[in-house]
N, C-alpha and C positions, 0 to 999 in steps of 0.2 A: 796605821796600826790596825788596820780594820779586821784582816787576818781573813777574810773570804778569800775562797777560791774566783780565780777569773773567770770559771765558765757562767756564775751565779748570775740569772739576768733581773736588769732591772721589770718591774719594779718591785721583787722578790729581795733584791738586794738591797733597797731602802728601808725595807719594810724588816729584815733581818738587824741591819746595825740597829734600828730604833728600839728593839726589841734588847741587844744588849747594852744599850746605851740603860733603859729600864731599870735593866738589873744590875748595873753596875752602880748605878745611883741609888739604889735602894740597900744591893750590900755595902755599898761607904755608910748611911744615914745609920745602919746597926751596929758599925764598927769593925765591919769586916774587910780583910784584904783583897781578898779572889769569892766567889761562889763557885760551889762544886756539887753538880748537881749530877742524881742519877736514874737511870730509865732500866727496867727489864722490859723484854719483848711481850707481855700480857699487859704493860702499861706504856706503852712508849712516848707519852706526851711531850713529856717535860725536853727532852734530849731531843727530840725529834721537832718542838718548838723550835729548840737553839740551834741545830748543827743539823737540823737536816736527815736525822740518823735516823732508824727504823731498827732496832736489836734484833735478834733474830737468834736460830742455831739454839733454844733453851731444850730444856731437859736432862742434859748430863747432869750426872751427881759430880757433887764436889767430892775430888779425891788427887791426892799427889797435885799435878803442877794445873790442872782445871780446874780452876776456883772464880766462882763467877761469871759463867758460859752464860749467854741469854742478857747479860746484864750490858753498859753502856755507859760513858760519864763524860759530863762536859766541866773540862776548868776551866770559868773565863775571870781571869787576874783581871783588877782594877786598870791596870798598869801597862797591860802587853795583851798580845793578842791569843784567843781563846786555845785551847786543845781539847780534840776529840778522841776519848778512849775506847776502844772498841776489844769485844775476847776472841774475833776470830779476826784471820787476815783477809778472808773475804765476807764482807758486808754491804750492805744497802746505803744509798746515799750520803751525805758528809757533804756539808758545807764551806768546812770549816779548811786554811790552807793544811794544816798542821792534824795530822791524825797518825796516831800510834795503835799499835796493837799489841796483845800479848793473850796468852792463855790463864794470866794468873794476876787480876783483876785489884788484887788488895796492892801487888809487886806493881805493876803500870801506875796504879795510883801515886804510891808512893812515889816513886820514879820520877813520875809527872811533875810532881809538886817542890820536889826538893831539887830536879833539873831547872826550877819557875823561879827557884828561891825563895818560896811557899812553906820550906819545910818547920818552922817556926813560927806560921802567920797563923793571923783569925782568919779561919774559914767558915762560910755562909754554908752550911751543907742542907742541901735539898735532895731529900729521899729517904729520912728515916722511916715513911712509912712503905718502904720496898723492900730496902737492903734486909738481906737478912741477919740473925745474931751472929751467925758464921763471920759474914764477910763484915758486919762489922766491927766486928772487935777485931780483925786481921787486919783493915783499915786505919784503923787508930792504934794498932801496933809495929806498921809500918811509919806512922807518924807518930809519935811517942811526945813531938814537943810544939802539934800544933793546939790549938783552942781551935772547936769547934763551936759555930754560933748557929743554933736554932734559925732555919731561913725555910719551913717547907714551904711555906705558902706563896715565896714571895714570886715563882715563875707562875705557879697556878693564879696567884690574882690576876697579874699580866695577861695573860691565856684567856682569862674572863670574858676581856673586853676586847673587841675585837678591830682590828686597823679597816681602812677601807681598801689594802689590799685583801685581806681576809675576808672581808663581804663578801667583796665582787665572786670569791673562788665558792664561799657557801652558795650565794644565789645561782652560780653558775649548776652546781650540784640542786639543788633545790629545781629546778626546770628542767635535768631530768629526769627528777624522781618524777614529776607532773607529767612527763611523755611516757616514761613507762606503766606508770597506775592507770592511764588512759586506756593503753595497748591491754594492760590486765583487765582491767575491765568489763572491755568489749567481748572476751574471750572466756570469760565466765561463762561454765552451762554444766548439766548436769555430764560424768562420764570423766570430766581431765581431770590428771592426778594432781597430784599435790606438786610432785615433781617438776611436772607440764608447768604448772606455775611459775613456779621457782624458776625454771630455765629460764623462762620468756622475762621474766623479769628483770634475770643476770643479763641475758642477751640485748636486751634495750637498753638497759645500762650503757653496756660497753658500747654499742651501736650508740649511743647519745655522746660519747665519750669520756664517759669516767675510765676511773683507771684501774678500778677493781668493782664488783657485781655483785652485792650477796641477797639471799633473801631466805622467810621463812615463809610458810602456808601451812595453816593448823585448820584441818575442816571436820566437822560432826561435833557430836554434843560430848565425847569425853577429850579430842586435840584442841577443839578453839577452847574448849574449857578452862586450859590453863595457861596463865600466862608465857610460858616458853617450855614446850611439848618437846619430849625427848622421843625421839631425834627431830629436831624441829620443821623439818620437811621428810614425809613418808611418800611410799607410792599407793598409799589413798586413794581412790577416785570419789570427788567431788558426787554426793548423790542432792538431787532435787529436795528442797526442803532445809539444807543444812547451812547452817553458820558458818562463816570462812574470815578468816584475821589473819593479815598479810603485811609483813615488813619489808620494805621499798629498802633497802640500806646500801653502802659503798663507798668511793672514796673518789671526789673528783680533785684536782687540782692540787690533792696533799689533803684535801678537808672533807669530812663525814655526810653523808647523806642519808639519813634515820627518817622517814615518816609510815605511817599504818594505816590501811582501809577495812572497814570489814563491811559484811553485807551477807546477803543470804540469798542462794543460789536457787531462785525465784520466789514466791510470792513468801512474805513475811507472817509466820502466827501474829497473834496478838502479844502471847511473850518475848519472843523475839525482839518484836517492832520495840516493846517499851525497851530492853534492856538497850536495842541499838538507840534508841531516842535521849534515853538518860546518857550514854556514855555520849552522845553527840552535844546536851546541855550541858555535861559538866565540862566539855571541852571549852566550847564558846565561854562558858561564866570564867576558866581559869583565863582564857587570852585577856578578856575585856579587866580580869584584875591584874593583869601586866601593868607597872609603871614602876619609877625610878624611885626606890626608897622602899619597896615593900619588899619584906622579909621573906624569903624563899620559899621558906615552910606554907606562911598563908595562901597559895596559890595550890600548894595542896590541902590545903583547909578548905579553899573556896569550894572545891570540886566533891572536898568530901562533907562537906554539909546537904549537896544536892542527892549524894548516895542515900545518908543520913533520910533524909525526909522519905524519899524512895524504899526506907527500908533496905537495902540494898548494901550496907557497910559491911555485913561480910563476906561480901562478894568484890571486896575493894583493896583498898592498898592496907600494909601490917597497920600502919596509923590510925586505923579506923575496925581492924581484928579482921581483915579478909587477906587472901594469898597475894597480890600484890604488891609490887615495893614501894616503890613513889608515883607520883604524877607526872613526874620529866626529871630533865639534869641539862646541865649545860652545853656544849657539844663544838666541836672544833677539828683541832688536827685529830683529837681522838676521840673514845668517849669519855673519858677520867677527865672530864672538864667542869670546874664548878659554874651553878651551885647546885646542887638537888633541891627538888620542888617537893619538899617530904624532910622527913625522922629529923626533924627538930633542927635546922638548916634555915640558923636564922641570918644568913649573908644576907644585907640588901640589894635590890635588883639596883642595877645601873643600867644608865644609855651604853648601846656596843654588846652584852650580854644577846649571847644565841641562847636560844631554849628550844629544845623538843618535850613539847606536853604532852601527855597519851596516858589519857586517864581510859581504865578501860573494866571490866566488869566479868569476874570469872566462876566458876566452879557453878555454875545454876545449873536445873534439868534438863536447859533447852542448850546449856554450852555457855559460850564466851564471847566477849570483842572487845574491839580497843579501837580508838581512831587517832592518830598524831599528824600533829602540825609542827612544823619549824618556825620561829617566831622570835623576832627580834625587840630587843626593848628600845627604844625609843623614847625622846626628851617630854613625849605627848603620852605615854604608853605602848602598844604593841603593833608592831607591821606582822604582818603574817607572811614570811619567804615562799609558802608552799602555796601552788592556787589551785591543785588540785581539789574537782568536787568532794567535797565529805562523804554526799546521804549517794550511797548506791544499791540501796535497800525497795522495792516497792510496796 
Protein backbone atom coordinates (compact mmCIF):
# COMPACT_ATOMS: atom_id res chain seq x y z
CA UNK A 1 0.00 0.00 0.00
CA UNK A 2 2.89 2.25 0.13
CA UNK A 3 1.84 4.18 -3.06
CA UNK A 4 5.63 5.31 -3.99
CA UNK A 5 6.81 5.43 -7.22
CA UNK A 6 9.62 2.76 -8.12
CA UNK A 7 12.21 5.06 -9.23
CA UNK A 8 12.25 6.43 -5.24
CA UNK A 9 15.64 5.41 -3.83
CA UNK A 10 16.40 4.04 -0.74
CA UNK A 11 17.24 5.51 1.75
CA UNK A 12 14.81 8.39 0.75
CA UNK A 13 12.20 5.91 0.51
CA UNK A 14 12.45 4.76 4.14
CA UNK A 15 12.52 7.78 5.39
CA UNK A 16 9.38 8.97 3.08
CA UNK A 17 6.84 5.90 4.37
CA UNK A 18 7.93 6.82 8.01
CA UNK A 19 6.99 10.12 7.47
CA UNK A 20 3.37 9.05 6.38
CA UNK A 21 3.17 6.28 8.64
CA UNK A 22 3.49 9.84 11.25
CA UNK A 23 0.81 11.26 9.91
CA UNK A 24 -1.49 8.84 9.53
CA UNK A 25 -1.21 7.92 13.18
CA UNK A 26 -1.66 11.32 14.35
CA UNK A 27 -4.80 11.85 11.93
CA UNK A 28 -6.54 8.48 13.47
CA UNK A 29 -5.53 9.73 17.24
CA UNK A 30 -7.81 13.16 16.20
CA UNK A 31 -10.41 11.35 14.53
CA UNK A 32 -9.76 11.80 11.29
CA UNK A 33 -9.99 9.52 8.11
CA UNK A 34 -7.52 10.87 5.39
CA UNK A 35 -5.25 14.23 6.06
CA UNK A 36 -5.27 16.74 3.22
CA UNK A 37 -2.73 18.87 3.16
CA UNK A 38 -1.81 21.93 0.98
CA UNK A 39 1.37 23.86 -0.32
CA UNK A 40 1.49 27.17 -2.57
CA UNK A 41 4.82 27.74 -4.42
CA UNK A 42 5.91 30.68 -1.78
CA UNK A 43 5.40 27.89 0.90
CA UNK A 44 6.10 24.62 -0.36
CA UNK A 45 6.98 22.62 2.63
CA UNK A 46 4.45 20.75 3.81
CA UNK A 47 3.67 19.00 0.05
CA UNK A 48 7.07 18.92 -0.78
CA UNK A 49 7.68 17.09 2.73
CA UNK A 50 5.19 14.35 1.60
CA UNK A 51 5.15 13.85 -2.22
CA UNK A 52 8.15 15.21 -3.19
CA UNK A 53 6.38 18.27 -5.04
CA UNK A 54 7.71 21.76 -5.45
CA UNK A 55 4.36 24.17 -6.77
CA UNK A 56 5.33 26.28 -9.06
CA UNK A 57 3.54 28.27 -12.24
CA UNK A 58 1.90 31.04 -9.40
CA UNK A 59 0.55 34.23 -10.26
CA UNK A 60 -2.36 33.86 -12.39
CA UNK A 61 -5.53 35.35 -11.22
CA UNK A 62 -8.24 33.29 -10.38
CA UNK A 63 -10.82 33.34 -13.17
CA UNK A 64 -13.26 30.81 -15.12
CA UNK A 65 -11.78 27.38 -15.08
CA UNK A 66 -8.00 28.62 -13.25
CA UNK A 67 -8.60 28.41 -9.73
CA UNK A 68 -5.82 27.63 -7.70
CA UNK A 69 -2.58 27.90 -10.14
CA UNK A 70 0.51 27.97 -7.83
CA UNK A 71 -1.27 25.80 -5.23
CA UNK A 72 -0.55 21.66 -4.65
CA UNK A 73 -2.37 18.93 -2.26
CA UNK A 74 -1.57 15.78 -0.84
CA UNK A 75 -4.55 13.18 0.28
CA UNK A 76 -3.13 10.55 2.09
CA UNK A 77 -6.19 8.27 3.33
CA UNK A 78 -5.61 6.20 6.40
CA UNK A 79 -6.57 3.24 4.34
CA UNK A 80 -4.95 3.49 0.75
CA UNK A 81 -2.40 4.92 -0.85
CA UNK A 82 -1.63 8.82 -0.89
CA UNK A 83 -2.59 11.18 -3.98
CA UNK A 84 -0.81 14.09 -5.34
CA UNK A 85 -2.80 17.09 -6.80
CA UNK A 86 -1.08 19.24 -8.92
CA UNK A 87 -2.87 22.68 -11.18
CA UNK A 88 -0.68 22.21 -14.00
CA UNK A 89 0.30 19.13 -16.20
CA UNK A 90 3.75 19.93 -16.01
CA UNK A 91 5.49 20.13 -12.64
CA UNK A 92 8.36 19.46 -10.55
CA UNK A 93 8.98 16.23 -8.70
CA UNK A 94 6.15 13.76 -7.17
CA UNK A 95 6.83 10.94 -5.21
CA UNK A 96 3.94 9.67 -5.03
CA UNK A 97 2.67 6.50 -7.70
CA UNK A 98 -0.71 8.30 -8.28
CA UNK A 99 -0.78 12.19 -9.35
CA UNK A 100 -3.68 13.96 -10.95
CA UNK A 101 -3.88 17.14 -12.34
CA UNK A 102 -6.38 19.69 -13.28
CA UNK A 103 -6.50 23.67 -13.71
CA UNK A 104 -9.27 23.95 -11.32
CA UNK A 105 -7.95 23.07 -7.99
CA UNK A 106 -11.33 23.18 -5.54
CA UNK A 107 -12.88 20.55 -8.89
CA UNK A 108 -9.46 17.90 -8.42
CA UNK A 109 -9.99 18.24 -4.91
CA UNK A 110 -13.24 17.30 -4.79
CA UNK A 111 -12.87 14.69 -7.47
CA UNK A 112 -9.97 13.33 -5.35
CA UNK A 113 -11.81 12.70 -2.48
CA UNK A 114 -15.14 11.41 -3.42
CA UNK A 115 -13.19 8.99 -6.23
CA UNK A 116 -11.22 7.87 -2.32
CA UNK A 117 -14.71 7.52 -0.84
CA UNK A 118 -13.69 10.43 1.32
CA UNK A 119 -16.49 12.24 0.11
CA UNK A 120 -18.39 12.03 3.62
CA UNK A 121 -15.30 11.51 5.81
CA UNK A 122 -13.32 13.48 8.61
CA UNK A 123 -10.60 15.16 7.15
CA UNK A 124 -7.32 16.34 8.85
CA UNK A 125 -6.98 19.64 6.62
CA UNK A 126 -3.51 21.03 6.71
CA UNK A 127 -3.18 24.66 5.14
CA UNK A 128 -5.76 26.97 6.48
CA UNK A 129 -3.00 29.24 6.86
CA UNK A 130 -2.37 29.37 2.82
CA UNK A 131 -5.58 28.48 1.19
CA UNK A 132 -7.15 31.41 0.40
CA UNK A 133 -10.96 32.50 1.24
CA UNK A 134 -11.55 31.89 -2.47
CA UNK A 135 -10.40 28.53 -2.82
CA UNK A 136 -11.71 27.87 0.40
CA UNK A 137 -15.07 28.05 0.44
CA UNK A 138 -14.89 26.45 -3.28
CA UNK A 139 -13.30 23.47 -1.37
CA UNK A 140 -15.93 22.85 1.07
CA UNK A 141 -18.49 23.48 -1.52
CA UNK A 142 -17.18 20.89 -3.61
CA UNK A 143 -17.53 18.70 -0.43
CA UNK A 144 -20.56 19.86 1.11
CA UNK A 145 -20.83 16.47 3.39
CA UNK A 146 -17.28 16.11 4.63
CA UNK A 147 -16.15 17.33 8.38
CA UNK A 148 -13.14 19.10 8.42
CA UNK A 149 -10.73 18.62 11.55
CA UNK A 150 -8.17 21.25 12.49
CA UNK A 151 -4.69 19.40 11.73
CA UNK A 152 -2.26 22.63 10.72
CA UNK A 153 0.39 21.76 12.72
CA UNK A 154 0.43 18.15 12.60
CA UNK A 155 2.98 17.89 9.26
CA UNK A 156 4.93 20.94 10.53
CA UNK A 157 5.56 19.37 14.08
CA UNK A 158 6.93 16.22 12.11
CA UNK A 159 9.09 18.54 9.73
CA UNK A 160 10.43 19.82 13.23
CA UNK A 161 12.33 17.08 14.06
CA UNK A 162 14.48 15.78 11.86
CA UNK A 163 15.24 11.85 10.73
CA UNK A 164 18.86 10.80 10.20
CA UNK A 165 18.22 10.72 6.66
CA UNK A 166 17.58 14.39 6.86
CA UNK A 167 20.80 15.26 8.93
CA UNK A 168 22.99 13.52 6.79
CA UNK A 169 21.41 15.81 3.51
CA UNK A 170 21.56 19.23 5.92
CA UNK A 171 25.29 18.50 7.01
CA UNK A 172 25.95 17.65 3.57
CA UNK A 173 24.67 21.25 2.64
CA UNK A 174 26.26 22.86 5.69
CA UNK A 175 29.99 21.79 4.28
CA UNK A 176 29.30 23.62 1.51
CA UNK A 177 28.20 26.46 2.70
CA UNK A 178 31.82 26.24 4.88
CA UNK A 179 33.79 25.72 1.26
CA UNK A 180 32.06 28.57 -0.17
CA UNK A 181 32.51 31.36 2.83
CA UNK A 182 36.10 30.29 2.72
CA UNK A 183 36.41 30.98 -1.09
CA UNK A 184 34.42 34.36 -0.15
CA UNK A 185 36.62 35.31 2.02
CA UNK A 186 39.79 35.09 0.74
CA UNK A 187 38.39 37.17 -2.09
CA UNK A 188 37.29 40.18 -0.06
CA UNK A 189 39.21 43.59 -0.98
CA UNK A 190 38.41 46.80 -1.72
CA UNK A 191 36.88 47.30 -5.74
CA UNK A 192 34.43 43.85 -6.20
CA UNK A 193 31.03 44.43 -6.42
CA UNK A 194 28.42 43.16 -4.65
CA UNK A 195 27.53 41.11 -7.69
CA UNK A 196 31.26 39.54 -7.83
CA UNK A 197 30.16 38.35 -4.57
CA UNK A 198 26.99 36.95 -5.13
CA UNK A 199 28.38 34.99 -8.24
CA UNK A 200 31.15 33.36 -6.58
CA UNK A 201 29.27 32.35 -3.92
CA UNK A 202 26.30 30.76 -6.36
CA UNK A 203 29.21 29.31 -8.35
CA UNK A 204 30.78 27.34 -5.22
CA UNK A 205 27.74 26.30 -4.32
CA UNK A 206 27.02 24.52 -7.36
CA UNK A 207 30.71 23.51 -7.80
CA UNK A 208 30.30 21.81 -4.20
CA UNK A 209 27.13 20.34 -5.50
CA UNK A 210 24.06 21.60 -4.34
CA UNK A 211 21.24 21.89 -6.41
CA UNK A 212 20.42 25.50 -6.39
CA UNK A 213 23.05 28.73 -5.35
CA UNK A 214 21.55 31.83 -3.92
CA UNK A 215 23.04 34.62 -2.07
CA UNK A 216 22.89 38.21 -0.87
CA UNK A 217 25.93 41.00 -0.27
CA UNK A 218 24.68 44.22 1.38
CA UNK A 219 27.94 46.60 1.58
CA UNK A 220 28.42 50.34 2.98
CA UNK A 221 26.77 52.03 5.86
CA UNK A 222 23.02 52.60 4.27
CA UNK A 223 22.84 48.26 2.41
CA UNK A 224 24.52 46.40 5.44
CA UNK A 225 22.42 48.68 7.37
CA UNK A 226 19.40 46.90 6.99
CA UNK A 227 18.50 43.82 7.40
CA UNK A 228 17.44 42.61 3.54
CA UNK A 229 18.38 45.62 1.25
CA UNK A 230 16.26 45.99 -1.73
CA UNK A 231 17.61 44.68 -4.31
CA UNK A 232 19.53 42.59 -2.19
CA UNK A 233 22.50 42.25 -4.19
CA UNK A 234 23.67 45.65 -6.23
CA UNK A 235 26.63 46.32 -8.38
CA UNK A 236 28.24 48.18 -5.52
CA UNK A 237 31.77 47.99 -5.32
CA UNK A 238 33.04 46.92 -2.15
CA UNK A 239 35.13 50.38 -0.87
CA UNK A 240 37.98 50.01 2.00
CA UNK A 241 36.53 50.69 5.17
CA UNK A 242 33.03 49.34 4.70
CA UNK A 243 30.72 46.66 6.53
CA UNK A 244 29.74 43.78 4.35
CA UNK A 245 26.85 41.02 5.53
CA UNK A 246 26.54 38.02 3.36
CA UNK A 247 24.13 35.03 3.03
CA UNK A 248 25.63 31.80 2.12
CA UNK A 249 21.98 30.09 1.11
CA UNK A 250 20.59 27.19 -1.34
CA UNK A 251 19.40 23.95 -1.56
CA UNK A 252 21.32 20.67 -1.36
CA UNK A 253 19.86 17.31 -1.46
CA UNK A 254 16.11 18.74 -1.25
CA UNK A 255 17.36 20.61 2.14
CA UNK A 256 18.16 24.40 2.86
CA UNK A 257 21.49 25.94 3.38
CA UNK A 258 21.04 29.44 5.30
CA UNK A 259 24.22 30.74 7.02
CA UNK A 260 25.81 34.61 7.26
CA UNK A 261 29.34 36.15 7.61
CA UNK A 262 29.90 39.70 7.94
CA UNK A 263 33.20 41.53 8.32
CA UNK A 264 34.68 44.77 7.23
CA UNK A 265 36.75 45.19 4.12
CA UNK A 266 40.02 45.91 6.11
CA UNK A 267 40.89 47.32 9.25
CA UNK A 268 37.76 47.62 11.67
CA UNK A 269 36.79 51.27 13.53
CA UNK A 270 36.23 50.97 16.83
CA UNK A 271 32.41 51.14 16.20
CA UNK A 272 32.54 48.76 13.81
CA UNK A 273 34.58 46.18 15.87
CA UNK A 274 31.88 46.59 18.92
CA UNK A 275 28.80 46.10 16.77
CA UNK A 276 30.62 43.04 14.98
CA UNK A 277 31.78 41.83 18.63
CA UNK A 278 28.34 42.14 20.18
CA UNK A 279 26.39 40.49 17.25
CA UNK A 280 29.23 37.63 17.52
CA UNK A 281 28.25 37.29 21.73
CA UNK A 282 24.88 37.27 21.14
CA UNK A 283 25.30 34.47 18.81
CA UNK A 284 27.49 32.19 20.98
CA UNK A 285 25.08 33.07 24.36
CA UNK A 286 21.96 32.11 21.94
CA UNK A 287 23.88 28.48 20.86
CA UNK A 288 25.18 27.79 24.39
CA UNK A 289 21.25 28.38 25.49
CA UNK A 290 20.24 25.58 23.06
CA UNK A 291 18.66 22.51 24.89
CA UNK A 292 15.70 20.21 24.99
CA UNK A 293 12.71 21.88 26.68
CA UNK A 294 13.54 25.62 26.37
CA UNK A 295 11.02 27.70 24.88
CA UNK A 296 11.94 29.16 21.46
CA UNK A 297 11.29 32.64 22.15
CA UNK A 298 14.01 32.53 25.13
CA UNK A 299 16.79 32.03 22.70
CA UNK A 300 15.64 35.24 21.41
CA UNK A 301 15.62 36.63 24.72
CA UNK A 302 18.95 35.37 25.49
CA UNK A 303 20.60 37.37 22.65
CA UNK A 304 18.39 40.33 23.30
CA UNK A 305 19.28 40.96 26.79
CA UNK A 306 23.11 41.22 25.53
CA UNK A 307 21.72 44.03 22.84
CA UNK A 308 19.78 45.31 26.02
CA UNK A 309 23.02 45.94 28.17
CA UNK A 310 24.89 47.09 24.89
CA UNK A 311 22.30 49.58 24.49
CA UNK A 312 21.81 48.43 21.27
CA UNK A 313 18.00 47.07 21.38
CA UNK A 314 17.00 49.23 18.65
CA UNK A 315 19.20 48.25 16.54
CA UNK A 316 17.86 44.63 17.07
CA UNK A 317 14.94 42.38 16.47
CA UNK A 318 10.89 44.09 16.56
CA UNK A 319 10.99 42.14 20.31
CA UNK A 320 13.31 44.34 21.66
CA UNK A 321 11.90 47.96 19.17
CA UNK A 322 14.71 47.62 16.44
CA UNK A 323 14.21 46.69 12.45
CA UNK A 324 14.82 43.10 12.82
CA UNK A 325 12.49 40.06 13.12
CA UNK A 326 13.76 37.23 15.03
CA UNK A 327 16.95 35.70 16.07
CA UNK A 328 16.44 32.24 13.81
CA UNK A 329 13.64 29.84 12.77
CA UNK A 330 13.73 26.45 12.14
CA UNK A 331 14.96 25.29 8.73
CA UNK A 332 14.59 21.98 6.48
CA UNK A 333 13.08 21.17 3.07
CA UNK A 334 12.24 24.94 3.28
CA UNK A 335 12.25 27.80 5.38
CA UNK A 336 8.53 27.77 6.89
CA UNK A 337 9.91 25.32 9.36
CA UNK A 338 9.10 25.66 13.01
CA UNK A 339 10.06 27.11 15.50
CA UNK A 340 10.88 30.84 15.41
CA UNK A 341 13.45 31.93 17.91
CA UNK A 342 11.37 35.28 18.64
CA UNK A 343 7.55 37.11 18.76
CA UNK A 344 6.38 34.91 21.53
CA UNK A 345 7.12 31.20 19.98
CA UNK A 346 6.85 29.44 23.01
CA UNK A 347 7.37 25.62 21.11
CA UNK A 348 9.87 23.81 23.14
CA UNK A 349 13.19 22.93 21.65
CA UNK A 350 13.47 19.22 21.10
CA UNK A 351 16.53 16.73 20.10
CA UNK A 352 16.28 16.48 15.97
CA UNK A 353 15.26 20.48 15.72
CA UNK A 354 17.70 22.46 12.96
CA UNK A 355 17.95 26.08 13.80
CA UNK A 356 19.67 28.84 12.06
CA UNK A 357 20.41 31.71 14.69
CA UNK A 358 21.59 35.06 13.11
CA UNK A 359 21.23 37.60 15.49
CA UNK A 360 22.50 40.60 13.82
CA UNK A 361 22.47 44.56 14.51
CA UNK A 362 21.19 47.20 11.94
CA UNK A 363 20.25 50.60 11.06
CA UNK A 364 23.58 52.43 13.22
CA UNK A 365 25.89 55.20 11.57
CA UNK A 366 28.57 52.86 10.74
CA UNK A 367 25.81 50.12 8.98
CA UNK A 368 24.97 46.63 9.82
CA UNK A 369 25.79 42.89 10.37
CA UNK A 370 24.66 39.57 11.21
CA UNK A 371 26.50 36.33 11.63
CA UNK A 372 24.54 32.77 11.38
CA UNK A 373 25.20 29.47 12.38
CA UNK A 374 23.17 26.17 11.61
CA UNK A 375 22.68 24.37 14.78
CA UNK A 376 21.26 21.35 15.70
CA UNK A 377 19.59 20.54 19.17
CA UNK A 378 20.95 17.74 20.83
CA UNK A 379 19.91 15.46 24.05
CA UNK A 380 23.08 17.51 25.71
CA UNK A 381 22.20 20.90 23.89
CA UNK A 382 23.54 22.24 20.71
CA UNK A 383 26.07 20.84 17.89
CA UNK A 384 26.88 23.46 15.52
CA UNK A 385 26.53 21.95 11.61
CA UNK A 386 28.47 24.98 10.31
CA UNK A 387 32.33 25.28 11.09
CA UNK A 388 32.90 27.79 9.18
CA UNK A 389 35.25 30.72 11.01
CA UNK A 390 32.86 33.38 12.51
CA UNK A 391 35.45 36.59 13.37
CA UNK A 392 36.74 37.72 9.69
CA UNK A 393 36.93 41.11 11.05
CA UNK A 394 40.72 42.39 12.03
Amino acid sequence: MTGLRRDVPEPLRSDVERRWRACRAETARRGGDALLAFSRADRPGDVLYLAGHRPGMAGHVTRARLRGRGYAAVLLPLDRPPVLMVTTPFYEGGWTAEVRADTDLPRLVGATLRDAGLERAAVALVGDDILSVLLDREIRQALPGARWVPADDVVMTLRSRKSAYELDCLRRGCAMADLAGERVRRSLRPGIAESEVAALIVRELREAGADVGLATCQSGVVRSGEPLAYPPVSDRRVEAGDLVHMEINGRADGYLIDICRSTVVGPASPPQRRLLDVSLEMLEAAIAAVRPGVPACEIGDVAGAIAARERLSAHFTVDFGGPGTYVGHGIGVANDEPPILGLADRTPLAAGMVLTIEPGLYRTPVGGCRIEDTVLVTEGGAEVMTKLDRVWWA
